[in-house]
C-alpha positions in Angstrom: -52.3 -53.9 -28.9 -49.3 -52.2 -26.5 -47.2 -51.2 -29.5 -43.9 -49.8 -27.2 -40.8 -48.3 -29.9 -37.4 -47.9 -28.3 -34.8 -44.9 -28.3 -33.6 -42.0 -26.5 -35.4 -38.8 -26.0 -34.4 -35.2 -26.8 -33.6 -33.2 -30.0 -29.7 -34.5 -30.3 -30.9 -38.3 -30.2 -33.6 -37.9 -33.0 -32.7 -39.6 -36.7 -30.1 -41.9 -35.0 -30.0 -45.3 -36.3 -30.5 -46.9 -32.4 -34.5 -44.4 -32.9 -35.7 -46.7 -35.3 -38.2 -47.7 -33.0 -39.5 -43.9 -32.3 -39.8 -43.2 -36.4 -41.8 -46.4 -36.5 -44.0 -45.8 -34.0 -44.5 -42.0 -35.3 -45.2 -43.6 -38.2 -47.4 -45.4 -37.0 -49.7 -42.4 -34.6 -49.4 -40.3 -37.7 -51.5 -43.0 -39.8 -53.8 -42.8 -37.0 -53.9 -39.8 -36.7 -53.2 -39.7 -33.2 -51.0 -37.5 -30.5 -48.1 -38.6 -28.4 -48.9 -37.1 -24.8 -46.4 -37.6 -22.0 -48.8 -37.2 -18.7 -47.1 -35.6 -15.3 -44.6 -38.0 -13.9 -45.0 -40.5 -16.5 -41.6 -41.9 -17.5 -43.0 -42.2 -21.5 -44.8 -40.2 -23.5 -48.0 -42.4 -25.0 -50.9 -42.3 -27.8 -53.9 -44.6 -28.2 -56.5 -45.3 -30.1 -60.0 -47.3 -28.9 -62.2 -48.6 -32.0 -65.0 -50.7 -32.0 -63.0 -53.8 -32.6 -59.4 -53.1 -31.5 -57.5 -50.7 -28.9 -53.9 -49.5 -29.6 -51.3 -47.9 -27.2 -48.0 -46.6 -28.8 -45.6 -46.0 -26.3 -41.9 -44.5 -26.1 -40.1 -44.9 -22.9 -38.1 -41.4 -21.5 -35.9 -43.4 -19.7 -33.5 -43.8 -22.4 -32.5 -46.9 -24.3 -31.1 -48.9 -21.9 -33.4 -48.0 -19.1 -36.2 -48.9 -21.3 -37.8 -51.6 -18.8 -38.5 -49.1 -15.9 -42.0 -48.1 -18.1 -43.4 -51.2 -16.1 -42.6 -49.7 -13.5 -45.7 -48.0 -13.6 -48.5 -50.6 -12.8 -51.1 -49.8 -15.6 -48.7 -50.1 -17.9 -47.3 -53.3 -16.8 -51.3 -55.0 -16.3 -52.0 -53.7 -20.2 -48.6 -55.8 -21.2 -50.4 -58.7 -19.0 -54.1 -58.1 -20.8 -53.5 -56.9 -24.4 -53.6 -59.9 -27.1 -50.5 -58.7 -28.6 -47.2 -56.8 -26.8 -45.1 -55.3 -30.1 -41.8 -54.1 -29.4 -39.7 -52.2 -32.2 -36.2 -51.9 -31.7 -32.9 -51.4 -34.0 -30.7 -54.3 -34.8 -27.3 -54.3 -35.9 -26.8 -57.9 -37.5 -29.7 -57.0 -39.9 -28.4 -55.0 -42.9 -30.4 -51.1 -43.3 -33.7 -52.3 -45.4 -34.5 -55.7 -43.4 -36.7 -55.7 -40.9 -37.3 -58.9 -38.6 -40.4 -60.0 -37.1 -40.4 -62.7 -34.6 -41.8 -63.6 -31.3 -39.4 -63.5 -28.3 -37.2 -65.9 -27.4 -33.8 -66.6 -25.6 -32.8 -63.5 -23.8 -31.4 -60.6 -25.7 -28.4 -58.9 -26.3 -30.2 -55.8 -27.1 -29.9 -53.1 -23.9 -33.5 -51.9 -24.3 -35.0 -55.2 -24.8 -32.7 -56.6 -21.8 -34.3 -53.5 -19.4 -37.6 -54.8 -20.7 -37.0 -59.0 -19.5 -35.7 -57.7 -16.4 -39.1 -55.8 -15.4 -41.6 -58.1 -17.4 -39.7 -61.4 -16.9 -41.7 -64.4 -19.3 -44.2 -61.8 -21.1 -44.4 -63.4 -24.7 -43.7 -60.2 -26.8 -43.4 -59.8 -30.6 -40.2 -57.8 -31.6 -39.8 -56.0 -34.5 -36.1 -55.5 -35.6 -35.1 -52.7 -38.1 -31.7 -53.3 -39.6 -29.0 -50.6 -39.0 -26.1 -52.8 -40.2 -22.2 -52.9 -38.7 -20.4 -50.3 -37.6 -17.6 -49.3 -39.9 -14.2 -50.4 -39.4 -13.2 -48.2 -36.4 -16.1 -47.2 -35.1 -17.3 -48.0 -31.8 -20.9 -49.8 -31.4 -22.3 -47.2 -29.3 -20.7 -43.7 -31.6 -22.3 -46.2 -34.5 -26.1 -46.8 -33.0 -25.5 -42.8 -31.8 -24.8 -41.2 -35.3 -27.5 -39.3 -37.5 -28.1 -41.6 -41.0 -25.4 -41.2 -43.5 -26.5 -40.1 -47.0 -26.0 -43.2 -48.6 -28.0 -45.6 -46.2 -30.7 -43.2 -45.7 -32.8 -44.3 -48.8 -32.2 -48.1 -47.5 -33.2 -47.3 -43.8 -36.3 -45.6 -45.1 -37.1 -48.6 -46.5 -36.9 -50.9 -43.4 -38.7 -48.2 -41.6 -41.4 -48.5 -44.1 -41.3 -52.4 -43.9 -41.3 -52.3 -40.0 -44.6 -49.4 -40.0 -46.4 -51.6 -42.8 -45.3 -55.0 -40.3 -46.9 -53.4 -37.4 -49.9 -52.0 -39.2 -50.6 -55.4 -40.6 -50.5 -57.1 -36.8 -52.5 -54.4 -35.7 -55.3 -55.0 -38.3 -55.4 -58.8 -37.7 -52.9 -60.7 -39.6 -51.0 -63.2 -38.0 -47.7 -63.2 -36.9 -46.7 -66.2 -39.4 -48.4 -64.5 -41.8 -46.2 -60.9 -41.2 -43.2 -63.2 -40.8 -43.7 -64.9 -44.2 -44.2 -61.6 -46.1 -41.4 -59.2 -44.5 -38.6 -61.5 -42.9 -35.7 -61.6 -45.0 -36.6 -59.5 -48.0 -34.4 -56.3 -48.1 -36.0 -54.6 -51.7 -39.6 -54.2 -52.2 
């Protein structure tokens, strides 16, 4: 599995509601218990994982969120998303209230910046896309100062959930259920 999470690097970016997809896929390394590395000249910083009947690579582009496409830049990386059974991408998603998650397989081209940088450099690659609800912004508040800000108090407990949601989603694809299967137990429900 390429398991790739989208954000934006650096210390100022980090417990925004558009890095979702970089606390899932920490998440995600930590219950490995596996490193992120970020190799000389390498426009992500990666960890992986070979056992004797699966292989997983958890990526987070550098390039920030909108740029997140250039990774295949890199032609290793862009032959893995051509050879692994299963591409996973985890990204934030507005329309999706803070506690839903998502789970689909791609499909008409996205409105989503980071997921748009991806189609341009992979073109048809049939990914699966795991969406963690960060809800609206507020009445006078711009979409990017919303996707931006650091969680408020009262939605943290709700995004922890959909980040625990979207971690247990991937975990389940990455020990063999199918994506119908993840679909049917996490799309749609927002408590546990």
């Amino acid at each position: 599995m390429l398991l790739i999470g989208l954000g934006n690097p650096g210390p100022e970016y980090e417990h925004t509601l558009h890095n979702v997809g970089f606390e899932v896929t920490q998440k995600m390394a930590a219950f490995l218990e596996i490193t992120f590395r970020k190799r000389c000249f390498r426009l992500y910083r990666q960890a992986q994982k070979k056992g004797t009947n699966n292989f997983i690579k958890i990526v987070q582009p550098l390039t920030y969120m909108n740029n997140s496409g250039e990774i295949f830049k890199e032609t290793s990386l862009f032959v893995l998303s051509r050879t692994e059974k299963e591409v996973v991408i985890v990204c934030d998603n507005m329309d999706l209230e803070p506690g839903m998650i998502r789970v689909k397989r791609r499909g008409k081209p996205s409105t989503h910046k980071g997921l748009r940088s991806i189609e341009q450099e992979i073109g048809d690659l049939n990914y699966i896309i795991v969406y963690v609800g960060i809800g609206r912004p507020p009445l006078g508040v711009t979409v990017v100062d919303h996707v931006l800000s650091k969680v408020s108090l009262e939605k943290k407990e709700s995004l922890d959930l959909g980040l625990q949601k979207a971690f247990q989603a991937v975990l389940e694809l990455y020990q063999g259920k199918s994506l119908e299967e993840v679909q049917f137990e996490f799309n749609g429900r927002k408590k546990n």
